[in-house]
C-alpha angles and dihedrals in degrees: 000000000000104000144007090264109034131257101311092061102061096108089144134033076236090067087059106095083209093065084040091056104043082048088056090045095047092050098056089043093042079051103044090040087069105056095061115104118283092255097064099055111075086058120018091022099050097052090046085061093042097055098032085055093043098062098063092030080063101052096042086047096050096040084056093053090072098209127104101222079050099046093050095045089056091049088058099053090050086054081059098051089048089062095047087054094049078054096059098038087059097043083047086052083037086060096032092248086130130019115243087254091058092048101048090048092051092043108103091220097028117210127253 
């Protein structure tokens, strides 16, 4: 399901749960990006932000395209961004930058 209504009831790319979700998701990792040292956020940080922004940027951007070839390439790209994310959660944990709490709650598809 796309949406909370159906299908009829997409008016927006914020009416997508997908875009809600990945909103919810680049919040907590935009969050939890800017309390690492100081050290760690021109690189690590920074590339957090970036990916984390990118996956709802993506949907939002696709959906606005109104075309169908165009929609479904930009939801691809933000399926790219999400596994660069899920990279640079793990390195953070890798570095213990975040516990490994922190990083499977922020990944988008979090490990078993």
């Amino acid at each position: 399901m796309l949406c909370n209504g159906g299908m009829s009831d997409i008016k927006s790319f914020r009416d997508l749960i997908l875009w809600q979700k990945s909103m919810d998701l680049a919040d907590r990792c935009y969050r939890r990006s800017l309390r690492f040292p100081r050290e760690h956020q021109m690189v690590l940080g920074h590339q957090i932000r970036k990916s984390c922004v990118s996956v709802p940027s993506n949907v939002a951007e696709g959906f606005g395209r109104h075309y169908t070839a165009a929609y479904i390439n930009h939801l691809w790209i933000a399926n790219g961004s999400d596994y660069e994310l899920q990279t640079q959660l793990e390195l953070a944990h890798r570095q213990s930058l975040l516990s490994e709490d922190e990083a499977t709650r922020s990944s988008p598809t979090p490990r078993k």
